[in-house]
Every structure is written in C-alpha cells, then in structure tokens.
N, C-alpha and C positions, 0 to 999 in steps of 0.2 A: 488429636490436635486440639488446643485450648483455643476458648476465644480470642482470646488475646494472640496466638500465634495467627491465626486467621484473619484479623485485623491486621497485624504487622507486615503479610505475604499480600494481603489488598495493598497495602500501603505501598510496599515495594512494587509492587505492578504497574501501579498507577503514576508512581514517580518517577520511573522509567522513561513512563512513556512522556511525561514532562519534561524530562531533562533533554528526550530527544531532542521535543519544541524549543527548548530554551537554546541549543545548542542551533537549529535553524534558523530562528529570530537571530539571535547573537552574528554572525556570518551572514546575514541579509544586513546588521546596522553597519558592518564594515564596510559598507558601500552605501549607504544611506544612515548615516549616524543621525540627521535632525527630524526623520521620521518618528513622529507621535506617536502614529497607532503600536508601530514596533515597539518604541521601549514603552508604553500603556499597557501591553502584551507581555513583555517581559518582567514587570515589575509585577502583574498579575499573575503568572507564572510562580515565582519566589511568594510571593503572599500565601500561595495556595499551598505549596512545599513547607515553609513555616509552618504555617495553622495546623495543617494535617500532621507534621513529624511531630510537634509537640502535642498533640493529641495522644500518639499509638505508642509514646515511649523517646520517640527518637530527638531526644531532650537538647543535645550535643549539635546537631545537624540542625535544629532548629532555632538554635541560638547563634550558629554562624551564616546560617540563611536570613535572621534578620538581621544582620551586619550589613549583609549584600542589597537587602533590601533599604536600609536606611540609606545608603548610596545612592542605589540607583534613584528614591524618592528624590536625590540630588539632580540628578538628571532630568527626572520628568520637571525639574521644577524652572529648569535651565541655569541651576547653580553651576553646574558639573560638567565640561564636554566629554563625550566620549571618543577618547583618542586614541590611537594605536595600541600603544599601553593597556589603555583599561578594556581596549576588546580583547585581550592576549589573558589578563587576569580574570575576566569574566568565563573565557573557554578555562584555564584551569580551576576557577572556581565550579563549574558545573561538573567537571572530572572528580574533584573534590569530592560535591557531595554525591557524585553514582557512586564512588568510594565506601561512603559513610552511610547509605543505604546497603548495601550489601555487609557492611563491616556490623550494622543494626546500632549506628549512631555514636561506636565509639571506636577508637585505634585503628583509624585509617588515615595513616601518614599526619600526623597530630604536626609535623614539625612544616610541611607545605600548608596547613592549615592556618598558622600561627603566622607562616610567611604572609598570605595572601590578608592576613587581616592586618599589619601592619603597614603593607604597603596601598590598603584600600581606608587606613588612619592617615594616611601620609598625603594620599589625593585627598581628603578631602582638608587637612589640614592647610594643603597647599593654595586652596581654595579662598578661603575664610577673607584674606586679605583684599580680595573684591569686593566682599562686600565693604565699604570703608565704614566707620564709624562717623567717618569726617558727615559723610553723608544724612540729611535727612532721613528717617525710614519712612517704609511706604505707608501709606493711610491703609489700615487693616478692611475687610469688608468681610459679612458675615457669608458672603456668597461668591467670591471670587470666583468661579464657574458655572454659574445659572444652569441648572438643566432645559429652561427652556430660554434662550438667549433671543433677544429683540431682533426684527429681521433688521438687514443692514443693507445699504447699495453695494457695501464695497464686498461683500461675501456672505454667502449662504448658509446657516444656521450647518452644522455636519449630522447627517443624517440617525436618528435615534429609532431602536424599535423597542417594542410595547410586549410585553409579556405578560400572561396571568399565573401566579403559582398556587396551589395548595400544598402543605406540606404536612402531612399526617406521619409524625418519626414513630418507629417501634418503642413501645411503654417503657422497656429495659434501656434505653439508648444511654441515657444516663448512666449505667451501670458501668459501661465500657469505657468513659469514661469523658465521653462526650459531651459539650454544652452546647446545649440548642442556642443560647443566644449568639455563640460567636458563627454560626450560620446566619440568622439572621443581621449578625451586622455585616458579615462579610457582601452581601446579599446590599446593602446598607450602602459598605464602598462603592460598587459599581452603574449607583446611578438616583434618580428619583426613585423613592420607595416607598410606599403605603402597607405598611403591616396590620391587619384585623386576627385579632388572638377570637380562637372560638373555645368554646368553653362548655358546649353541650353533651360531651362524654364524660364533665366534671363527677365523680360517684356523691353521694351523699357522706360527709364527714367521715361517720362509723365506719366507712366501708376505705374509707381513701390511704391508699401505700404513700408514705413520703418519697419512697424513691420512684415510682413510677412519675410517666408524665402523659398526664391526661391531655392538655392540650393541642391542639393543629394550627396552622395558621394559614389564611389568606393572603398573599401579596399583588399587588401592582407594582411593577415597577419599568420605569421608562430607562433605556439603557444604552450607550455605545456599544456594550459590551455581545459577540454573537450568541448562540444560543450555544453550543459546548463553552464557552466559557460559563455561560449559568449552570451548566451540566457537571461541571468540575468544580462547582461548588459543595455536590455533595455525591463526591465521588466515593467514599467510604459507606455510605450509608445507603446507597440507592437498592443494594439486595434485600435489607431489611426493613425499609419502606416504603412508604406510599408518597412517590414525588410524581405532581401533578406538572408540566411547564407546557404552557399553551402560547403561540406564537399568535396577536393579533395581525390579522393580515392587514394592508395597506388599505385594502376596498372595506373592512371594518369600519378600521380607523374613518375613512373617509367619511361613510355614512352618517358618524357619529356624531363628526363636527361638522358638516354641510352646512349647518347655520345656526345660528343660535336659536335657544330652544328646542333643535333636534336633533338634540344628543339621545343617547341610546339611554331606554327606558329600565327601571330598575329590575323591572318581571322580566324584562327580554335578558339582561345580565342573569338573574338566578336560574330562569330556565336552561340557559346556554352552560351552567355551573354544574345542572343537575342537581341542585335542592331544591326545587318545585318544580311541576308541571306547570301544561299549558292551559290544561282542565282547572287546576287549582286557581290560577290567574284570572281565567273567566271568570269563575265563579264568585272572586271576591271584589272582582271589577263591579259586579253588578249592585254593588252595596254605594258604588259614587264615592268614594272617601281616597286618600291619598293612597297609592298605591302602597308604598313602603309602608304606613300606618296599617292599613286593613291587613295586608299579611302579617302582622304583627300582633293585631287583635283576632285574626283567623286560627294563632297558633300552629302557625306551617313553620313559621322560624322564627329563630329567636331576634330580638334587634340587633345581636352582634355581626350576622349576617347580612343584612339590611344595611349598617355600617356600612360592612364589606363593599357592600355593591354600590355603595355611594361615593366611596372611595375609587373605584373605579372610574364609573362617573364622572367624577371629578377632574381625573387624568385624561380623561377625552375631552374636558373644557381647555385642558390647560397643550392639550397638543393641535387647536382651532390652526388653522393654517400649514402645520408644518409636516410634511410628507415623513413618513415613515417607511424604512426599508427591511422591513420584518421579512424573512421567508419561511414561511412552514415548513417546518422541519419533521422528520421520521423518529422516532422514538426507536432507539437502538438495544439491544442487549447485549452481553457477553457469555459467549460460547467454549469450553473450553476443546483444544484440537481435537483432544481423545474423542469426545461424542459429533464430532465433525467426522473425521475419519469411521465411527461405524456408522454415520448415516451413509455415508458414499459405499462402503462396502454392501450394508445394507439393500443400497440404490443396485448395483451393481448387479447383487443376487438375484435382482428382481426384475432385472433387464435380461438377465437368463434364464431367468423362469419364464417370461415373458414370450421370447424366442421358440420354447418350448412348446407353450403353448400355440403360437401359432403356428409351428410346424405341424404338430397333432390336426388342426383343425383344417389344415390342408391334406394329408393325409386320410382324415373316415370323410371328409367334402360333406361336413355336418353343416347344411344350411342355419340350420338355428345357431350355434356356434359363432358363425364369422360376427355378425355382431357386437356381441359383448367380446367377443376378443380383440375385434380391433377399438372396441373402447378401451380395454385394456392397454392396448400398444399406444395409444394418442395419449391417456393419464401415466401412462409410465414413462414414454419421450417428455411430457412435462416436468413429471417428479423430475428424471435424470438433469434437465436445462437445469431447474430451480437448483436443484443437490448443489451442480458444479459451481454455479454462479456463486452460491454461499462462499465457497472459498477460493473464486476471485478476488486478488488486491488489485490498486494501483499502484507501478513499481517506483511510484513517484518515493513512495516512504526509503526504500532501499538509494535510489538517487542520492536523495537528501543526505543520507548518511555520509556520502565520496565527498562534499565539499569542505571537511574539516580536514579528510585526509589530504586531499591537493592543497587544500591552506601550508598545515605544517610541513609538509613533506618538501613543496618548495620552496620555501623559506628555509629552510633545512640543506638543500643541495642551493643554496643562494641564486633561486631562478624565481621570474615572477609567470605566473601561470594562473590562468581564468579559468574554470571550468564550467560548460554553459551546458545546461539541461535540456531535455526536449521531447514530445511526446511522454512524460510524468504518469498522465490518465490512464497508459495501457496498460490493460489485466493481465495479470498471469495466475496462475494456480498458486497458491501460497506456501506449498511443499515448493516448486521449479524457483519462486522469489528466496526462498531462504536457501536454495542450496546453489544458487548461481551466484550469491553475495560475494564467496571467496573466489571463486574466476574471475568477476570484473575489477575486485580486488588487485588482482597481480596485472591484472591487465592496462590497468590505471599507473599502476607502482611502476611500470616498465614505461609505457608511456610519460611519465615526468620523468625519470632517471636516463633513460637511451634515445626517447625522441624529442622532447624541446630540449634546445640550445639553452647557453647560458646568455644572456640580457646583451653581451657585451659581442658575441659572435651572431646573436642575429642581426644586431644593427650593421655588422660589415657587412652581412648578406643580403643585407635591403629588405629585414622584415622588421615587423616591431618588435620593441624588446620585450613584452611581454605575448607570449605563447599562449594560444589555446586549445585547449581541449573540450572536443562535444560530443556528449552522452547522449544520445537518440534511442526513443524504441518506438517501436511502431505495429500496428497488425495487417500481415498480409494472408487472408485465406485463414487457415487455421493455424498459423504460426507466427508466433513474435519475433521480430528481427530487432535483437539488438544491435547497435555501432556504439563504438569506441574510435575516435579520431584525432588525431591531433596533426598542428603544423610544423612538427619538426623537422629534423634531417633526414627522417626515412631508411628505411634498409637498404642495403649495402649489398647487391643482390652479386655481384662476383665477388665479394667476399665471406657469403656464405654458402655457394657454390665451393666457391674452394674449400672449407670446412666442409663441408659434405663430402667431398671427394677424400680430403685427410682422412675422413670416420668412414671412408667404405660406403657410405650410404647410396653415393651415385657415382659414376667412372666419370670419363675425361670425353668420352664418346657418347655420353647420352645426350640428348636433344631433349633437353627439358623445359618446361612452359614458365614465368614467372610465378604463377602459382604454385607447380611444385615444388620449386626453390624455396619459396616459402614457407611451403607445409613443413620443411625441414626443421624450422626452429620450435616443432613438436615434439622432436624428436629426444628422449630422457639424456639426459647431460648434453645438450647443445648449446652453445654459445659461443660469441665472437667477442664477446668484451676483454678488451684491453687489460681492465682490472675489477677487483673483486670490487665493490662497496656494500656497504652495510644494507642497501635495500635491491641489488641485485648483481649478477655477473657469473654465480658458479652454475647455469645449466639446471637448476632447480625451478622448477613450477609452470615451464608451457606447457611442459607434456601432462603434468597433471590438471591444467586447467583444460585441455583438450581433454583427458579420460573422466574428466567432470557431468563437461557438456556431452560429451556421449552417454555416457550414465544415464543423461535425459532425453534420451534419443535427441538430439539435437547437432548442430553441427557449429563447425567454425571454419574462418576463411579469411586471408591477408590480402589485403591491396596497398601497394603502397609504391613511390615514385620518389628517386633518392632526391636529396636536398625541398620536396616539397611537403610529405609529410607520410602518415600511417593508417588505415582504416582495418580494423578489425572486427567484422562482421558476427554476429550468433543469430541463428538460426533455434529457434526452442518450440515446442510443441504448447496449449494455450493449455494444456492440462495433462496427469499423468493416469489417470482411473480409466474414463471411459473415451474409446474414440469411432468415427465412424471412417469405416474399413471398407476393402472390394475383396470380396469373397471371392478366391481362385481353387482351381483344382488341378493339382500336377498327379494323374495317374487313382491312387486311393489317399494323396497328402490332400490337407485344404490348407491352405495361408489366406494370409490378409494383410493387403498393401493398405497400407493409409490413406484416404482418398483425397485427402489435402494434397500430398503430391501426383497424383494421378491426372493426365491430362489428357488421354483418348486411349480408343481400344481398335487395336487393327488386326486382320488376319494374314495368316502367313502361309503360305501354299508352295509347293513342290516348286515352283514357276520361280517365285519370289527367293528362295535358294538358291537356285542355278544361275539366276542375272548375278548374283551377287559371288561370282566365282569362288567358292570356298569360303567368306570371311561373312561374318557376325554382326552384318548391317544393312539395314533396309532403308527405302527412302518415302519421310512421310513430307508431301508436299513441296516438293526441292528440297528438302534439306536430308541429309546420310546420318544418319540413327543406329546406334552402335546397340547391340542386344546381348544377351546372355541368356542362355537354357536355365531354366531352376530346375529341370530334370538332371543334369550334368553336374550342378552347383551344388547340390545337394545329395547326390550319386543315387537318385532312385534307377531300380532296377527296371527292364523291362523297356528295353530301346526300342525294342521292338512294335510296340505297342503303340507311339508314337502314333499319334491321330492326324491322316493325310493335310488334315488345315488345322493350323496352332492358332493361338491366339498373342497376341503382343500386345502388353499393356506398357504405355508410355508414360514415362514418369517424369519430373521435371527437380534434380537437384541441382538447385541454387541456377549457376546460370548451363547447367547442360543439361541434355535428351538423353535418358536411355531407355530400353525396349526389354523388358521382361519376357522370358514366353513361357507359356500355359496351355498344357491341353485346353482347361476349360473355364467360363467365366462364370463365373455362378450368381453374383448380384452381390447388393450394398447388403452391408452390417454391420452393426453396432457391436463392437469388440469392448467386451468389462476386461483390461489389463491384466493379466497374473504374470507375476516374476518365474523366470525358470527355474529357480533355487539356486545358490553356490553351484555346485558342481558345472551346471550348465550357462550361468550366466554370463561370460564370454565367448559364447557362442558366437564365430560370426557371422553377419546378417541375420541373425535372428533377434528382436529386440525385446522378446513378450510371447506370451503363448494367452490363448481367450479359448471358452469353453462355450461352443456351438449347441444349437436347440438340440440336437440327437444324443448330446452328452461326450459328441467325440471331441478331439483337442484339433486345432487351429492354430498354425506359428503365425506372426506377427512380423512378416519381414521387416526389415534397416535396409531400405532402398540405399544407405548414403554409404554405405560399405558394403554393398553388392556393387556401387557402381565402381568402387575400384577395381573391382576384379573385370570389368567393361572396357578401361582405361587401360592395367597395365598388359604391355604387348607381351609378357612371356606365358600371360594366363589366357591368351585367346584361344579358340577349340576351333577346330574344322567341321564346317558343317555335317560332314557325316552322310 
C-alpha cells in the first residue's frame, strides 16, 4: 500500500467518524436551532472535513463542503435561520458527503449533489434582501469578538480554556502534500493564539533539503474550542508526529494571575516545557541578571525560546480575572481491533495457564510455591480487568445513531415521534455493541410502524399527538439491560393468541401466561399485521433478533398492556471472552453456571424428595422452586450413583427461580470462553465450553434455556 493510499484510508476513518458528529449536532439543532456552541460545532466540523479532503485528494467533496461551509458561516453569523428545510438538507448533505468519502471524492450521485447546492444558492439568495441596502451599514471593528471581553453586570464573560502546544511535524510532511501553515492557521480560527517558530534543528545551508522542514512550533492559545476539537486539528498527522497539547488547569491559571506582578515566572514555564532544568535555573539565577537575559547569555536557549515563554506569559496577564474551565485531559491512541482481539486471547491463555499453575501448587503443597503463584493469580486478575476494560464502550455511540432513524422513519409513515435516550454511559464489550446494533434496529422499526398511533387517533384516545419512545440501558450485576419502550397501542394479546392457535403453536386448552403469548411473536414467520408495509408486516426479523441475542448468551422479554403501550427488555452479558463461573460436578462432567445468575446454594436430601410427592420443586424460604436434574438433562449415565444429598444451585432468570441439581459444588472460576465449533453450536443449554487447570473441558451452561425445560409441563421427570 502507497503513502498516499494510507493517507486516503486515515482520511476515511477519521471522516466517518465526523460525519457521525455532524449528524448528532444536526438533530440536537432541530430542537434547539439558536444554540451557539452547536452550530460553532458544526461549522468546525465542515471546516475540518474541507481542509483535510482537500489535502488527501478528495478535491470534489472538499469543494462542495466548502459550499456548506459558506452557509453555514451564514448562520453563525445570524444572517441565515436554520429552518426545517435546511435541517432536512443539511442530513442529506452529510449523506452526501459519507457518499463521496467512500466513492474517494468523485461519482456519488453527482445529480443530489448538484440538487443540494442549488437549493443551499437559493437560501441564501433568499436571504440577501434583509440585509436592505436602504439601510446604513454597520461601523466595521477590527475585533468584533474580543477573546478576552470586559466583564459586564448583565453577563459573564463564556468560559475559555488555555492550552500549550508544541508541534514538532515529520521532515517529509510536506511531501504528502501537506502545508504546515494551514494547521497553524486552522489553530489561528479557533481562538487567541501565540505562535513561536523555533528554529534550532535549522542544518547549516550546505547540508539544508528544500523539501524537508526543519522547523517546530510553540503555541498558546486561549480557546472556546475542547480539547478533541484541538485533537482533530491534526488528525492526519498525529501517527507521524510529535503533537505536544497540554491542558492548563484552572488552579494554574489561578496562580498565575493572583495579582499583579505574580504571574508565572519564565524559568518556571521552560522548566514545566522541559527545555531547562531546575539546576540550570539556579545556577544562572546566581549571576542577578534578568532571568530570560541570563539563560540566553548562559546558552541553554536560544531567544526564540524565551520569546516563546514570554508569550505565554503574556496570556496569563491577559486571562487576570477570568476563570477558566480547562480539564486535563488523557492522551489517547488508536488501536486497531485485530491486536485488541490477540491481547484478550493472549489474556485468556494466561488465565489458563494461570489456573494451572495453581492447581500444581496445591497438589505437591510446595510451600515455597504458593507465593509467587498467588502473585501470579492477583497480576493476572489485573491484566484480565485491564484487557476487558480496553474494549469496553459506551452504548451511547450506538444510541446516537437511532435518532436519525426515528427522524425519517416517522416523518415517513406521517407520525410525530420523540426518541428520548438514557443511561448512554453503560459499557458494553464492543464485539456485543456492534452485533446488537441490528436487533435494536428492528426493534425500534416495529416500534414506530405497529406501536405509536398516528397524531390524529392518539388525540381521540386522550394521549398526545406526538409519541414517545425510550431507549434505556443500564447495569445490573454483570449484565446490561437494555429497554426499548414506547407509548403506543400495545399488543393485542387474544389476537395473537388466536394466531398461535391458527399456527399450531398452542391449542385452545392451554393456560398460558401473558409472557408466553408473547414470546410467540418469536416465532419465524409470525405476524398479525393487517398489511404488508415497506418497513414491516411479512413475519420477518423477531425471530431473528431473538436468535441474535442468544447468539450472546443474552435474552429477551415482552411486556406490554394493550392501548397503553410496549416494553421490550435485553438482557446481554458485559463481555463475551472471560467470565467468572461456579464450577459444578455432575458425576465425572464439570460445567460452569455464570455466577451473575447465581443466587444460593441448597442441599437436597432423600426427605426433601418425598415432601415433594413426585414433582421437581423445593421450597427455598416460602417460596416453591421448580428444579431440573442435569444428570437427566444431559442423559449422564449412572443413576445409580446418585450421591444421598445433591446439591441445588438457584439461579435467578429475569424475574423467575430455578434449582439446578449437582452431585457437587466445586468453587468459583474464571472461565476463558471457547466456541463449540459449527457442528455443536446449537447445542441446547450449552453456551461455551472453558479449558480447566487439569487440561480437561468444562461446559458453560445457558441457564435461560434450561429454564424452559423447568417451565414446560410435558418435560417434567418424576423424581425417581
């Protein structure tokens, strides 16, 4: 792969994940159109998309991103409102250009290109006649936004924070075809800025490449702008250099300006720079001359450096009174999945090895041993937290994405629908975030299409005409619970009762629960819809979002109350690699229940049988506990064998009790995941197999499809 291809696939990456932004800001202004900071944001956005496409090639996209951008400077300027209209053009415009990113800037739909810029000549054409000519113009000023603005009674200066940069670009930077100054001006837009060029890796003439670039620069700059916004200034370039951005904190700042005369000194700035010591400082201190001057004649640095620092300096006289809301920020990288994925397998190995080892060291009862091996065991439960953690998200990203689809979608079936988020923050495994995407997908689709009414039938039923939908997720134990909820009409539960009876599924004489009825619309070709439409009705896609989420060991589950509305629950595990497990023993099988569902451990005795005349249920604490053998379940041989007191281990799925039993309880452990392979992977109740310290295999029960063989009455056994 060429430089250049490599540049281009940055490019794309990076613009992606802009366009996502741009696509959230945009759907946050349709509800607050005269927000500042938003379209500030958005127009930052587009600036950064230009710059960069016309940097990498992408010459096309970057001449009709500055179209959008001349606009939108419309707006920030308050020439231009932004009205239903132009939120509607601004989502196709950002379609557009994900278009023309992947298309690599040219022949993607040239003719909606063409549309959107005529009609984005048209608004602003429409415009022009505000301004009158009748009118005076306004008196010009060289400053019309002061960075530092006079304090006022009637409002508070908006809070700015202070950054220090150094920018050291690789020699070849130019080559690819980049110009350092439109960094530095870009750098320039977003706020007060102090640039010092240094100049002391300049070579001697004879030796100097015209195309290389020697210099670096220091910056100050006071900024509205956060700190990924100054990070996405040199998105392209941060693998091949050296970007310094240091956040001054508020308690700096303070120090700095506390009073006049005790601002922060210039040896204390180069120190904190790391182009002098503290030794170096003394030592020229002792000569009584001005600071900046004596390190200058001490040849520690040059005076372009000294500049620098004074420039900074400077910026702490001019920020005297006004609080800044800087926060230190983490310096980030990017990782690609592949070597994410062998770390955790990696982790895994070594959580087996691990195991291993301390099996051995219980076995020769080597005193010397136990200690470094349970150092072992506490640095490897470390690594394993740290591993996972790496690839936890927040499912807020995935959220984000359903608000454009509830936009168009009912606008589309002419229904007004809110979709209101919640819990954003909670992690998931980022394998579980990206394959749960298409389940909430359909789940949302059906919810706008089958459960909110249309505007004009909620108002007869005395709700509002606009419908909502809310997206929740949350953590319980070691499991995410997603909701999906809406206030519509709700299911129709003797109407799909009777379809289930049509399809054989259930007879006319069962006694079934409102849950079961519901589980029905699981079932591959189910549906009660009326008519087909274009986004649902032919019995396509519950049962595949159910065989989704089990995929994940995870579950799902319907509540719902006709004419008030639908809640559709998931259940998802917080990771798919490593989990910690309760080690059982049925005969010479070992399994491992997940100890997140696990909620006590009871004995079961000859006695505890008999009370229960025949049937498959014990009582823990007043309440009747239905159980299942995984001797029987399983068809291990050797009934006989059967040890006078079992054990029952009680599990806890969603909101019901069931009782496992087990000859024997063997203790906690940490199970590394292995797939069964195809052949066995619909296995049921089995979800996984994990490789124990002796090297033998361990199944991974699916408590959530054992419990239905618990539940249904034609699979109950007699005690025996």
């Amino acid at each position: 792969m060429t430089n250049e291809e490599k540049f281009a696939d940055a490019f794309r990456e990076e613009a992606i994940e802009l366009l996502s932004n741009m696509e959230e800001v945009i759907l946050l202004l349709e509800n607050d159109s005269e927000n500042e900071d938003l379209i500030n944001r958005l127009f930052r956005i587009m600036h950064t998309i230009k710059g960069s496409g016309a940097m990498f090639g992408f010459q096309e996209l970057a001449n009709f991103a500055h179209h959008l951008e001349t606009t939108l400077d419309l707006v920030r300027n308050k020439d231009l409102s932004l009205t239903a209209e132009f939120i509607d053009l601004l989502l196709q415009s950002k379609d557009q250009i994900q278009g023309m990113v992947y298309a690599e800037g040219s022949g993607a739909d040239s003719t909606r290109m063409e549309d959107i810029l005529i009609r984005l000549k048209a608004m602003e054409d429409h415009m022009k006649p505000q301004n009158s000519t009748d009118s005076p113009p306004a008196t010009p000023t060289t400053d019309p936004s002061p960075p530092f603005p006079p304090s006022s009674s009637r409002s508070a200066p908006p809070p700015r924070s202070v950054y220090r940069l150094r920018i050291k670009l690789n020699p070849k930077v130019m080559a690819t075809g980049m110009e350092p100054l439109c960094l530095l001006s870009e750098l320039q837009s977003l706020g007060e800025c102090t640039i010092s060029t240094q100049t002391d890796q300049l070579p001697p003439l004879e030796k100097l490449d015209p195309e290389l670039c020697y210099f670096y620069w220091d910056v100050m700059i006071s900024t509205l702008s956060s700190f990924e916004e100054l990070q996405n200034v040199f998105l392209f370039i941060e693998d091949e250099s050296e970007i310094s951005i240091t956040p001054l904190t508020n308690e700096s700042i303070n120090e700095s300006i506390e009073g006049e005369g005790n601002h922060k000194r210039i040896g204390e700035i180069l120190v904190e720079r790391g182009d002098i010591t503290q030794e170096d400082i003394e030592h020229v201190l002792a000569k009584q001359k001005r600071v900046g001057e004596m390190i200058v004649d001490a040849g520690l640095v040059d005076q372009s450096k000294v500049q620098s620092a004074l420039a900074e300096q400077d910026m702490f006289k001019k920020l005297k009174k006004i609080q800044s809301t800087a926060d230190v920020q983490n310096n980030t990288i990017r990782v690609s999945t592949e070597k994410l994925d062998r770390l955790i397998n990696l982790v895994g190995e070594m959580v087996i090895t691990q195991a291993q080892l301390s099996q051995t060291s219980t076995r020769y009862k080597d005193q010397d041993l136990l200690t470094p091996i349970e150092n072992v065991e506490r640095l490897t439960n470390e690594l394993r937290d740290c591993a996972l953690n790496i690839r936890m998200l927040p499912i807020e990203t995935t959220f984000d994405k359903f608000r454009r689809l509830v936009r168009d979608l009912s606008a589309g079936l002419g229904k007004n629908i809110d979709l209101v988020t919640e819990g954003g923050e909670t992690e998931l495994d980022k394998t579980v975030i990206e394959r749960i995407h298409d389940p909430l997908v359909h789940l949302i689709r059906n919810s706008i299409d089958h459960g909110i009414e249309l505007p004009k039938s909620r108002l007869e039923e005395g709700k509002p005409s606009k419908g909502t939908i809310h997206l929740m997720a949350g953590q319980a134990g070691g499991e995410v619970i997603i909701t999906i909820q809406d206030d519509g009409a709700g299911l129709d539960r003797e109407k799909i009762r009777a379809k289930g009876i049509e399809r054989n599924l259930i007879s006319e004489s069962d006694n079934v629960t409102d849950s079961q009825i519901f589980d029905l619309i699981f079932q591959p070709g189910f549906s009660t819809a009326s008519k087909v439409t274009d986004v649902s009705g032919r019995g396509v896609g519950m049962d595949v979002v159910k065989r989704e989420i089990t995929k994940l060991r995870g579950s799902v589950g319907i509540e719902s109350t006709k004419g008030k509305g639908t809640k559709i629950s998931i259940h998802l595990p917080l990771t798919l690699a490593i989990i910690e497990g309760l080690l059982i023993g049925v005969d010479s099988m070992r399994y491992i229940i997940p100890l997140t569902l696990v909620r006590e451990c009871m004995e079961l005795t000859s006695q505890d049988i008999a009370n229960a005349c025949g049937r498959h249920i014990i009582r823990v604490r007043e309440e009747t506990v239905p159980y299942i053998r995984l001797r029987e379940i399983f068809a291990i041989s050797g009934k006989d064998r059967r040890p006078a007191i079992e054990h029952v281990v009680i599990v806890r799925i969603e909101d019901k009790q069931i009782g496992l039993v087990t000859d024997s309880i063997i203790g906690n452990h940490q199970a590394v995941i292995k797939s069964l392979g195809k052949v066995y992977e619909h296995t049921e109740g089995i979800s996984g197999a994990t490789i124990l310290g002796d090297g033998t295999i361990a199944l991974i029960l699916d408590a959530r499809q054992l419990k239905e063989c618990s539940l249904h009455p034609a699979e109950e056994r007699n005690a025996g």
